[in-house]
FISE-221951 format. One record per residue (C-alpha): residue number from 1; residue in three letters; x, y, z. Coordinates in pm, 1 decimal, decimal comma, always signed. Example, Ala and Ser with C-alpha at 12.3 -4.5 7.8 and 13.67 -1.06 7.14 Angstrom:
<rs>
- 1|ALA|+1230,0|-450,0|+780,0
- 2|SER|+1367,0|-106,0|+714,0
</rs>
This chain:
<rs>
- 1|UNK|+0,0|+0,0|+0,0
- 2|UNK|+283,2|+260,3|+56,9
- 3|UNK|+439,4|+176,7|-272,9
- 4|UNK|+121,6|+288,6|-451,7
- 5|UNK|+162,9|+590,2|-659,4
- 6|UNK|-125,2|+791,9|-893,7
- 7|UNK|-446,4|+912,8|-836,0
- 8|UNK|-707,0|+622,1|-758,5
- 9|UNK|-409,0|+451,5|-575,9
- 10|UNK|-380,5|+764,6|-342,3
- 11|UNK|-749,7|+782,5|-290,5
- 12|UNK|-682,0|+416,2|-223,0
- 13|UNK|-480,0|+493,6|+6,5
- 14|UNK|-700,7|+769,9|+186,4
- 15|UNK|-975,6|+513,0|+218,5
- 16|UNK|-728,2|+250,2|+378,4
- 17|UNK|-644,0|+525,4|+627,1
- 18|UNK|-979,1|+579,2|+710,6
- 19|UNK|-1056,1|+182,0|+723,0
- 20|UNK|-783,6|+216,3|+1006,1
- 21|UNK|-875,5|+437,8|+1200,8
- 22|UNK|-1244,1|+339,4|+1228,6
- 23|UNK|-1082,2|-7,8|+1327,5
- 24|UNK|-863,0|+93,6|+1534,6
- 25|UNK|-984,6|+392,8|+1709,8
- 26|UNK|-1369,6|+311,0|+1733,6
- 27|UNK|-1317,0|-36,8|+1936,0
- 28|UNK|-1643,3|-170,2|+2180,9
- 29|UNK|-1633,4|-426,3|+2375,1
- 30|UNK|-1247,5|-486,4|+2352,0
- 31|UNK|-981,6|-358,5|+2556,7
- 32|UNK|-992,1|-299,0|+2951,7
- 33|UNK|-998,6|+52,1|+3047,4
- 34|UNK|-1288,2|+182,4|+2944,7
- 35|UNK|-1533,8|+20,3|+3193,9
- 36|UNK|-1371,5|+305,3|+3439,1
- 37|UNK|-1439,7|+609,5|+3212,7
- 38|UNK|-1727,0|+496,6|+3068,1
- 39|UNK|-1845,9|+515,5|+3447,6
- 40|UNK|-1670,2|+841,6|+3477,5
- 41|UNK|-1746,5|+1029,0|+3221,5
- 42|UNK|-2127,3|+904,8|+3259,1
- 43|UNK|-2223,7|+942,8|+3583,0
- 44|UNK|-1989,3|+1138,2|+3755,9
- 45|UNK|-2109,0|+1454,7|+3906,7
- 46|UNK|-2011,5|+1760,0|+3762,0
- 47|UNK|-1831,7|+1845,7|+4124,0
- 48|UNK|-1654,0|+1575,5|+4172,1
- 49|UNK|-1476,1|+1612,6|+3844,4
- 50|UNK|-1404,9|+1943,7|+3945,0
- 51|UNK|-1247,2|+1916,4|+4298,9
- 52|UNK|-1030,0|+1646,1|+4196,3
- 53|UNK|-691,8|+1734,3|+4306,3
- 54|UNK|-452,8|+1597,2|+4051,5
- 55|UNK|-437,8|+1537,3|+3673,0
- 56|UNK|-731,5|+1825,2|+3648,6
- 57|UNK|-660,1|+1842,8|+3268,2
- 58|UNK|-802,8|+1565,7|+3231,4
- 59|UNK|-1091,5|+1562,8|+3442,9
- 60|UNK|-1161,6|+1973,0|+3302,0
- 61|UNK|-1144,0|+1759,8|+2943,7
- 62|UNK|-1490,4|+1592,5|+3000,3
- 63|UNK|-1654,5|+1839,7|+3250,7
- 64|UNK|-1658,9|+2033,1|+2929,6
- 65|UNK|-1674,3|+1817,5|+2651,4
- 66|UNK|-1997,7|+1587,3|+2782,0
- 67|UNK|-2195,1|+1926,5|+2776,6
- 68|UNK|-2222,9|+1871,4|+2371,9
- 69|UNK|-2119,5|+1470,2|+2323,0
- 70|UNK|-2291,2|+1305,8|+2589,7
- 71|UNK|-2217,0|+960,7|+2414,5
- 72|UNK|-1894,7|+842,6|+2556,3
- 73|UNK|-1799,3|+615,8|+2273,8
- 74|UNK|-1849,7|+896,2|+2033,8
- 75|UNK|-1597,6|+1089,9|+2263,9
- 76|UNK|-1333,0|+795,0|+2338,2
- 77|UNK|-1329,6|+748,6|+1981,6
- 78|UNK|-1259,2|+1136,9|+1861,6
- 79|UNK|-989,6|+1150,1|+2159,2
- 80|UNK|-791,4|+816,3|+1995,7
- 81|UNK|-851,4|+958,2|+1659,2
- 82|UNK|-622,0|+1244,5|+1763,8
- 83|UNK|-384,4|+1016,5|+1914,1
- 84|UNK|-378,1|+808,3|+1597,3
- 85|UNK|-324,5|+1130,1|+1431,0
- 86|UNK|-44,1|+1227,8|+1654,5
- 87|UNK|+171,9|+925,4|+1574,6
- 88|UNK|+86,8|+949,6|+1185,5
- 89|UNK|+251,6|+1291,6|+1181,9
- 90|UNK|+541,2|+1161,7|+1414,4
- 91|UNK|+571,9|+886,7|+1155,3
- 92|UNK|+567,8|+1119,5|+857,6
- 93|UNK|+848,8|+1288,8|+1003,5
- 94|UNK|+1090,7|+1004,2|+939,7
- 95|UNK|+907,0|+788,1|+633,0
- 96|UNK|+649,0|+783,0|+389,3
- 97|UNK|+619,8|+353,3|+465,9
- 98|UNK|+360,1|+504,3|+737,8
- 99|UNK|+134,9|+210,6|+655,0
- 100|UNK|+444,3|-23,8|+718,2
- 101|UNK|+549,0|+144,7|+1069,1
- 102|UNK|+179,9|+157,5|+1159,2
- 103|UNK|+171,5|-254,6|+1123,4
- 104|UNK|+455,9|-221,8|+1350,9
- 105|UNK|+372,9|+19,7|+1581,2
- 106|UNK|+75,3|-221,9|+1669,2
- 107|UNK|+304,3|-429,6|+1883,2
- 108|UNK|+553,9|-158,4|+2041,3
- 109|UNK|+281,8|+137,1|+2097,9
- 110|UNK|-73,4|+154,5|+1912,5
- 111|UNK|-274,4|-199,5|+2079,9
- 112|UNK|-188,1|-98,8|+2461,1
- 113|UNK|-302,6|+276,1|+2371,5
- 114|UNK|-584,7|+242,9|+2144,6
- 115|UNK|-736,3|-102,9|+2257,7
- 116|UNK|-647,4|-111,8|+2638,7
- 117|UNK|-613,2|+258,7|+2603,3
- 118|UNK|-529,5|+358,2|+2949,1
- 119|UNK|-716,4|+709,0|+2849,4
- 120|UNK|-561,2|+965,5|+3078,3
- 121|UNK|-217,8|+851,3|+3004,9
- 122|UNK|-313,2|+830,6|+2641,7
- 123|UNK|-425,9|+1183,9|+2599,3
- 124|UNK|-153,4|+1300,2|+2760,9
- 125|UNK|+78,3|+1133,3|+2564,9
- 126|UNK|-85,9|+1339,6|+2229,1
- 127|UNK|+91,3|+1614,7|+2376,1
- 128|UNK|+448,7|+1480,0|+2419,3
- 129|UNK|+411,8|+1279,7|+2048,7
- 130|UNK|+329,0|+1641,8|+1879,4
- 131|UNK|+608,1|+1790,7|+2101,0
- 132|UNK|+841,1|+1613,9|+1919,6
- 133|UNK|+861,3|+1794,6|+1664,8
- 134|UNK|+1074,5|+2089,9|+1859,2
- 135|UNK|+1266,5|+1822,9|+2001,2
- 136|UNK|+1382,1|+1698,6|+1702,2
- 137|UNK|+1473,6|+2031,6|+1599,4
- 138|UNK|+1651,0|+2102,8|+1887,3
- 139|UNK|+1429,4|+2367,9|+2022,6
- 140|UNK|+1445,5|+2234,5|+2404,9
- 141|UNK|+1299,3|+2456,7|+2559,0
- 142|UNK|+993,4|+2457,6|+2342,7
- 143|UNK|+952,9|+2110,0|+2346,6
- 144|UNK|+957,3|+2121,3|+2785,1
- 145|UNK|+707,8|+2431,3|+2756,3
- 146|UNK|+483,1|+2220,0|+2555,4
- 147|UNK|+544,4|+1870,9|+2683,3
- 148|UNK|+491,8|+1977,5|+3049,3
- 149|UNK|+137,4|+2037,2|+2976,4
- 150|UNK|+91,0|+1613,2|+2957,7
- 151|UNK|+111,2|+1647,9|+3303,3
- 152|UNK|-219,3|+1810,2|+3372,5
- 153|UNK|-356,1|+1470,8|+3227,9
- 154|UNK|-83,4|+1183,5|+3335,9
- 155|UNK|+187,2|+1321,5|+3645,5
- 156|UNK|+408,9|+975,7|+3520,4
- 157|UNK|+456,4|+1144,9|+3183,2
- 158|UNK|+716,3|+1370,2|+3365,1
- 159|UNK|+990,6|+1030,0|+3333,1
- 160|UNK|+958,3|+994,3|+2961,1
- 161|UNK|+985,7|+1354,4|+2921,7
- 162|UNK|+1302,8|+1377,9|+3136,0
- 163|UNK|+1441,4|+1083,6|+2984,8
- 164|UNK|+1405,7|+1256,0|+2628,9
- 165|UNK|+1609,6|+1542,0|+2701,0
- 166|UNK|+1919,0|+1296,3|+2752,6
- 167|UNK|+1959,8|+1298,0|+2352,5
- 168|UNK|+2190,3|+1548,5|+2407,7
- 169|UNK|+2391,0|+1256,4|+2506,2
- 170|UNK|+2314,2|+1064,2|+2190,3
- 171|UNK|+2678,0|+1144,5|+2031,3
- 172|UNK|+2857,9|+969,3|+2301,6
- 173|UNK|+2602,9|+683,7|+2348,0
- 174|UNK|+2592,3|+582,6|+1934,1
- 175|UNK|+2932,6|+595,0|+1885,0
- 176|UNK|+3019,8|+339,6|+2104,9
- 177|UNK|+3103,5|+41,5|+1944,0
- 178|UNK|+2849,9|-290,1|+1905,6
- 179|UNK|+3062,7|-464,2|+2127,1
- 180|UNK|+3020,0|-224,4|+2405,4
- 181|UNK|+2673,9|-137,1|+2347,7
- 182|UNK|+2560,0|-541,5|+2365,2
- 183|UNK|+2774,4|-594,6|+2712,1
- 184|UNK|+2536,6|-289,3|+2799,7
- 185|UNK|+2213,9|-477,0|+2729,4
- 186|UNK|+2337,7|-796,3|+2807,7
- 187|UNK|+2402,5|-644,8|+3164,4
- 188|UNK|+2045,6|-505,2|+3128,8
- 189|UNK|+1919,2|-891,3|+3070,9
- 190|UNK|+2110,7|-985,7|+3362,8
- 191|UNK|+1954,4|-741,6|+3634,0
- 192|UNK|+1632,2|-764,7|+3550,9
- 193|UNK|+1686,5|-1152,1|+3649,0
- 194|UNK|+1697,8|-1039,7|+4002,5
- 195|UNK|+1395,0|-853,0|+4018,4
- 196|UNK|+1513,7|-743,6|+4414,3
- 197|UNK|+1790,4|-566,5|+4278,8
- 198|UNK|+1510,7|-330,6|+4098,4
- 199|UNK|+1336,0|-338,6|+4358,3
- 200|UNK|+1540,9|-144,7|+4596,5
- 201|UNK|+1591,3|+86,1|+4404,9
- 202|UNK|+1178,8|+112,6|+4332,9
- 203|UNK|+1167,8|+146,6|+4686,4
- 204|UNK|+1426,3|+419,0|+4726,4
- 205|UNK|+1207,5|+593,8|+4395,8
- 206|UNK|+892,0|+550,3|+4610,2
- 207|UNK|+1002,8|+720,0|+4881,0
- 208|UNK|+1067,8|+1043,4|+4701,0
- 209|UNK|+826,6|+1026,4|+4439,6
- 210|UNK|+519,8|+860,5|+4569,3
- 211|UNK|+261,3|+966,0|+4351,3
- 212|UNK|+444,2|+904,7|+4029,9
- 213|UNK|+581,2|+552,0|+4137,6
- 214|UNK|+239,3|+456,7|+4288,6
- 215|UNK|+63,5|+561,0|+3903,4
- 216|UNK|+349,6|+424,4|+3682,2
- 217|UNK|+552,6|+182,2|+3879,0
- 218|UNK|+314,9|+30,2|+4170,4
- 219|UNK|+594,7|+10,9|+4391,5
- 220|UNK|+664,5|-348,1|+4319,3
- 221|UNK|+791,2|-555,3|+4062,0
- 222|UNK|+551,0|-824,8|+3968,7
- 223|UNK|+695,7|-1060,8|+3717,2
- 224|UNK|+942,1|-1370,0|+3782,3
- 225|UNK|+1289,4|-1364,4|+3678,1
- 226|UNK|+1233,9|-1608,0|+3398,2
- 227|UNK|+1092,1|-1364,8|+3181,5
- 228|UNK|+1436,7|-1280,1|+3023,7
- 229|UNK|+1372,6|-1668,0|+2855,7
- 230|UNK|+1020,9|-1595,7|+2705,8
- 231|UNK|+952,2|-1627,0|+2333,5
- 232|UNK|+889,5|-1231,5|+2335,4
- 233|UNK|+1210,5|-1183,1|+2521,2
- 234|UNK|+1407,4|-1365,0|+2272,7
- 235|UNK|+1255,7|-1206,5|+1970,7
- 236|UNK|+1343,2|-896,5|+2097,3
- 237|UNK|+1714,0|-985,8|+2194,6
- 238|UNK|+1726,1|-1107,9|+1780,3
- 239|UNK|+1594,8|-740,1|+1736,3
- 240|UNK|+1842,2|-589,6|+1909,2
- 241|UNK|+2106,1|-782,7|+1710,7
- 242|UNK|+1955,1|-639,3|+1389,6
- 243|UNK|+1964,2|-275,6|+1547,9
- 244|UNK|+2314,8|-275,1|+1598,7
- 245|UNK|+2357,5|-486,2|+1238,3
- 246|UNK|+2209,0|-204,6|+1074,2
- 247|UNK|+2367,0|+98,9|+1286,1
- 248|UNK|+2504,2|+224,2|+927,0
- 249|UNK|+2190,6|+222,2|+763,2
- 250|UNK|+1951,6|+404,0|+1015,4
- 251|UNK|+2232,7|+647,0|+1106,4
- 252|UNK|+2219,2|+768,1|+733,9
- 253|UNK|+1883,4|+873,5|+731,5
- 254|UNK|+1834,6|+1251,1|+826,6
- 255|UNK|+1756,6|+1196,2|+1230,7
- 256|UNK|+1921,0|+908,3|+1201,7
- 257|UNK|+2114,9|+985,9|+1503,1
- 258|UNK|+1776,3|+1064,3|+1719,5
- 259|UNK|+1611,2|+771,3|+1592,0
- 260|UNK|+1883,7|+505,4|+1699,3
- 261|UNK|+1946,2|+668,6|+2009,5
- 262|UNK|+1612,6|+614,4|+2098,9
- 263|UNK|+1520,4|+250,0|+1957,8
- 264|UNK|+1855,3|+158,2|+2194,1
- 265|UNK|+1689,4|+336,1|+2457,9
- 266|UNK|+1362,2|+206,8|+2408,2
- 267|UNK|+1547,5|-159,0|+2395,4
- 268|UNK|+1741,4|-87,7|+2712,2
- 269|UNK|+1408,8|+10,5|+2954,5
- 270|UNK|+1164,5|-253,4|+2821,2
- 271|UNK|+1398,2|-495,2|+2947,1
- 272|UNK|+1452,8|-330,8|+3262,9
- 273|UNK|+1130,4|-235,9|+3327,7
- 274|UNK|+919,6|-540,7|+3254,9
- 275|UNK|+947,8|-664,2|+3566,9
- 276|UNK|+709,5|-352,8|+3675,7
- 277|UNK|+367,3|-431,2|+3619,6
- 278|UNK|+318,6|-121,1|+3424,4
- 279|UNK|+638,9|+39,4|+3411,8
- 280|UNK|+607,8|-85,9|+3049,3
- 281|UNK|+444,3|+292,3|+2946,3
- 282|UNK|+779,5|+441,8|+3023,9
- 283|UNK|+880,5|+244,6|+2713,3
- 284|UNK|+596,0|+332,7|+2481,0
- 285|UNK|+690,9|+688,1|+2374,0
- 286|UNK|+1029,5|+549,5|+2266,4
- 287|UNK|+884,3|+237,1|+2141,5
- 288|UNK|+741,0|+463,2|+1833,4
- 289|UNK|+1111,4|+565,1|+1768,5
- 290|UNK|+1225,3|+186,0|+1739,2
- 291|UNK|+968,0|+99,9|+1547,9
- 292|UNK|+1058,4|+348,4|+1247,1
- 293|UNK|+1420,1|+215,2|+1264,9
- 294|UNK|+1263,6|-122,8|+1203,6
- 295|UNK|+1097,6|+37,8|+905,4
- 296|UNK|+1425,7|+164,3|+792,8
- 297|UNK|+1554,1|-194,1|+818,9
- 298|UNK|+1306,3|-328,0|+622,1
- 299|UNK|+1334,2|-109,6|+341,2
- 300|UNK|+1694,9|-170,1|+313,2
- 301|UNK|+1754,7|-530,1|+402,7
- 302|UNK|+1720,3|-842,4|+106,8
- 303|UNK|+1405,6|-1010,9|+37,4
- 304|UNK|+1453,5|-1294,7|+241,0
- 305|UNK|+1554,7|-1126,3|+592,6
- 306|UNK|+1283,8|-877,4|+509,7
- 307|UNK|+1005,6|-1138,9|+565,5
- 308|UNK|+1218,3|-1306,1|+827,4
- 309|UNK|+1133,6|-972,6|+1049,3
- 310|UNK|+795,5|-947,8|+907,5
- 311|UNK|+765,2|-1261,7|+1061,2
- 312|UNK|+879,0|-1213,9|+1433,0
- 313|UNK|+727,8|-929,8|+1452,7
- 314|UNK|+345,9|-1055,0|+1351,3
- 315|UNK|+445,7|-1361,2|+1562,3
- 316|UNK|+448,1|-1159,3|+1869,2
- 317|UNK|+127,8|-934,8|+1711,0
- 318|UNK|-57,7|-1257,9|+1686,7
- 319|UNK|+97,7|-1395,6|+2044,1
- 320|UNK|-39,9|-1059,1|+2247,5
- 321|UNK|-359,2|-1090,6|+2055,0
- 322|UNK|-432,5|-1451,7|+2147,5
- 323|UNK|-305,5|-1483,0|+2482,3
- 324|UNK|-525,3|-1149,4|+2619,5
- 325|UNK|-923,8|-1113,2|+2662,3
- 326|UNK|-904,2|-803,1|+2560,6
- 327|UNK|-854,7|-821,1|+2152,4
- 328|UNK|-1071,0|-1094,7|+2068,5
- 329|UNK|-1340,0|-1093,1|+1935,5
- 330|UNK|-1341,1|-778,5|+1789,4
- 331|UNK|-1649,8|-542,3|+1773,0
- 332|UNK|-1693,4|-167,6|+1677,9
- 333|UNK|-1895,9|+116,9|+1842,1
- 334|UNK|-1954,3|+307,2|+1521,4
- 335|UNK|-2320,2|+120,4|+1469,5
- 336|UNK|-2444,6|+196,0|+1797,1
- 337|UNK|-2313,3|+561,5|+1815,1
- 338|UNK|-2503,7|+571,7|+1477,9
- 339|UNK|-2793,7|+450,9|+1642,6
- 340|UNK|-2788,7|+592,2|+1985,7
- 341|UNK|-2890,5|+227,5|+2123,7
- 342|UNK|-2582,9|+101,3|+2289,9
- 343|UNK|-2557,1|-255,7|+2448,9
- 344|UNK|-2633,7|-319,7|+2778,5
- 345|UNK|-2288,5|-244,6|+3011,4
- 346|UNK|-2269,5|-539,9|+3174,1
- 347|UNK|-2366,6|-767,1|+2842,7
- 348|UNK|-1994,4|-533,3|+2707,4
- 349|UNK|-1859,2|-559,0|+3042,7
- 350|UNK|-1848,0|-974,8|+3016,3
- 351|UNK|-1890,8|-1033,1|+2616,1
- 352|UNK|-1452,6|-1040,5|+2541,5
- 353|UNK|-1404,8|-1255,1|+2920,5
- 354|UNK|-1662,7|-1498,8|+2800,7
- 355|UNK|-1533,7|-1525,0|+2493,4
- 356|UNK|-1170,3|-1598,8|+2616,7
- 357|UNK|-1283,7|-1849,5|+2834,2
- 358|UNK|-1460,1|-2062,6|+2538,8
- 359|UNK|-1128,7|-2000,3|+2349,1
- 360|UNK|-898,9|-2112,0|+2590,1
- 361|UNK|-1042,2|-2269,3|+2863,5
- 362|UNK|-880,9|-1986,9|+3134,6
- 363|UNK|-1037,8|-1758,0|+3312,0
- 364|UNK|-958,9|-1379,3|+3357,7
- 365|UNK|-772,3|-1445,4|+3658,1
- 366|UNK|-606,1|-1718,8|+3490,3
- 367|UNK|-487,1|-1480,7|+3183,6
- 368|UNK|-330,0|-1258,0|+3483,8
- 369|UNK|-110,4|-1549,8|+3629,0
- 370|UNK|-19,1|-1651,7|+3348,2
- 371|UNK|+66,7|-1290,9|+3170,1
- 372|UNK|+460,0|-1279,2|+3214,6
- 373|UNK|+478,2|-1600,0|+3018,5
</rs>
């Protein structure tokens, strides 16, 4: 599809675009999250939204937008519409394979935000993605005066946005050779197998930061040290390989520099921090960054390994999809927005859990034990 070139191809291509985001943006009964807003946003008194004492972005956000869409689903839709449209123009910056990086964005970024679409954290994160754009220029201060504003709707955004600002160090980190920067992750590997390790020093974060390690960290790590020999784990450890394979090629780009500096960074804290239950969403800014130097790989690599990645990648696509409640089976609001005659909540609330069950024979609390495999 981005290989298509004249006039009914590119409104071929417009219509795809569309296609996507009315699948991807206008989910129903999938995902997790929005059981809590829809709650929120419904029934919440007007005051109540209005005295909260943190994050009052977000809570301002639908005191004032429910006054003229009272639907919710019309509203959670619109809201990751603009996230979706956030990370287009991010990818645009860097490619015109968006279609390609979008594919691949699905495992690294766009199913946690858009299907379990942790909402507040989402539509805080449209701020940092569009701030981008002055950090890539190297306008720093612009980008903080912008990005800071996330935190009226997410207080945890303040790590990724800190972390960003260490590309002034990108220089000295990418020109370090391969061999130095694989003893780096390969020491990475090996802490995370001794989760305590991380955990003191989650403890000594907690105690200074409580509010931001209680939202993004919950103060303890959760998964078993074996998860460094999981078949994610491993495909990502190949991936790595290929990053620093194709250093050359991604560092020839224009931002090339940025965009490796970032996919090593991104590599770096998802293996750290997946022993956090969600410390994961530090990673998921920078994920969108490694996942355009995959593109990049892609474009430039032989036929062959070109489908070999296509492969590992949709294997772990297809593995996250299967193994979770949340993705299948997959139904869209836009009908009963149409019609203003939604489905009974609890009939949504249960429909995906059933469903898993008959699929796989586990429950929902089942699915949670066994999530770090």
């Amino acid at each position: 599809m981005d290989n298509l070139s004249g006039q009914k191809h590119l409104l071929g291509k417009k219509l795809f675009l569309i296609w996507i985001y009315i699948f991807l943006c206008f989910g129903y009964t999938i995902g997790t999250d929005w059981r809590h807003y829809e709650q929120l946003y419904t029934y919440e008194y007007d005051k109540n939204l209005l005295d909260k004492d943190y994050e009052k972005g977000f809570y301002y956000l639908i005191y004032l937008v429910r006054k003229f869409i009272p639907d919710f689903w019309l509203f959670l839709g619109i809201i990751k519409c603009v996230y979706l449209y956030s990370v287009l123009k991010f990818v645009r910056r860097f490619t015109t394979s968006e279609f390609v990086a979008l594919a691949i964005m699905l495992n690294y970024n766009l199913l946690f935000m858009l299907v379990d679409n942790p909402l507040r954290f989402m539509t805080g994160s449209i701020i940092l993605v569009l701030a981008t754009g002055y950090l890539i220029d190297r306008k720093y201060l612009k980008f903080i005066s912008v990005a800071l504003l996330c935190l009226f709707f997410h207080i945890s955004l303040i790590i990724p946005i800190a972390l960003s600002l260490l590309v002034i160090f990108r220089e000295k980190i990418i020109n370090k050779s391969n061999t130095t920067l694989f003893v780096w992750y390969f020491f990475a590997c090996l802490v995370s197998l001794f989760p305590h390790i991380i955990n003191q020093f989650s403890s000594f974060f907690a105690s200074k930061f409580p509010a931001i390690a209680y939202k993004l960290l919950n103060i303890y790590v959760a998964e078993s040290s074996d998860a460094v020999f999981t078949l994610g784990s491993l495909i990502m450890f190949f991936l790595f390989f290929v990053l620093l394979h194709h250093k050359k090629i991604i560092l020839e780009n224009k931002y090339g520099d940025i965009l490796f500096f970032f996919a090593l960074f991104y590599m770096f804290l998802s293996r750290i921090l997946m022993v956090f239950p969600t410390g994961f969403r530090l990673t998921l800014y920078f994920g969108l960054f490694f996942a355009v130097c995959l593109v990049i790989i892609i474009k430039s690599t032989s036929f062959k390994f070109k489908y070999i990645l296509y492969l590992l990648i949709g294997l772990t696509i297809f593995k996250t999809l299967w193994t979770s409640y949340q993705y299948i089976p997959y139904t869209n609001s836009i009908y009963y927005i149409l019609s203003a005659d939604h489905l009974p909540r609890n009939y949504r609330d249960e429909f995906n859990k059933k469903e898993y069950n008959k699929r796989t024979g586990e429950t929902i609390k089942d699915q949670s034990r066994n999530y770090s495999n």
